[in-house]
Phi, psi and omega in degrees: 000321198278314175347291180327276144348286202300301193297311203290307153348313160270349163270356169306285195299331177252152204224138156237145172270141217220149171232132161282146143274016177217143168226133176236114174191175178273175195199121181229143164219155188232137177211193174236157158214175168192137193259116191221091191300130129316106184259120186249018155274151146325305177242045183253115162240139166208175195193120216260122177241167203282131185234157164299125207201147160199203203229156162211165172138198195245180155197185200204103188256147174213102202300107139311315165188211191254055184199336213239131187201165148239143235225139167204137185254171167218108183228172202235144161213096199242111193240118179295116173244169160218118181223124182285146196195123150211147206238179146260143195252116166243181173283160164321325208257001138119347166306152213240106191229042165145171165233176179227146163222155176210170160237110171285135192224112180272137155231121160233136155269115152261158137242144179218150184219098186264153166221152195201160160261129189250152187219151217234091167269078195055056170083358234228107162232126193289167177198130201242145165172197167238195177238167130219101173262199173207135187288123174269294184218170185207159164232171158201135178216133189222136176229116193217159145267143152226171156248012350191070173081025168117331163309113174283123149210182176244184168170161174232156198212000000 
């Protein structure tokens, strides 16, 4: 019995430290992006802003030593534009017979698997690697006015 009592007492009392060599966890990011299309007419102005846009998913880190790791991700990646396009409406003969404005809204989805090397400095760590995605789905949705010879309407697309 005092056996007993002693081993349970003394694995109480010692503590040991340990380095893991493996990290498994999720991972969310939140950022801004923007998708800004090249209008090459002349009477096309549009103008592209920055939206709210992110990455979810896992990773998997693997300590080499305490400076040192390799690095592999699964991420979901869904990325956002917004671009405001406003034009003039002409005729056959080249006359300005109204104008239009719309708001365009991009969604492209990725998966992506970045792997990578990480190197660990005052707390600090750099990571060198590639990526490789795949486009899962893309969108486009326009919401718009025109005027057309005094005549108002809308639409969407």
């Amino acid at each position: 019995m005092k056996r007993k009592i002693i081993l349970t007492l003394t694995a109480l009392f010692i503590s040991f430290d340990g380095f893991s060599q493996q990290e498994l966890g999720i991972k969310l990011n939140l950022g801004l992006s923007r998708i800004s299309i090249e209008r090459p007419t002349t009477n096309v102005t549009s103008n592209s802003e920055f939206t709210l846009s992110g990455q979810a998913g896992g990773f998997y880190n693997l300590h080499l030593s305490k400076k040192s790791s390799l690095g592999a991700e699964l991420l979901f990646i869904q990325i956002e534009g917004k671009e405001t396009i406003n034009f003039d409406l002409t005729d056959s003969n080249g006359s300005i017979i109204g104008e239009t404005s719309a708001t365009g809204n991009y969604h492209i989805s990725y998966l992506g698997l970045p792997v990578y090397y990480g190197f660990t400095f005052n707390k600090f760590t750099i990571t060198l690697g590639a990526q490789a995605s795949v486009a899962l789905a893309s969108g486009y949705k326009e919401k718009g006015e025109a005027t057309i010879n005094g005549d108002f309407t809308d639409w969407e697309n």
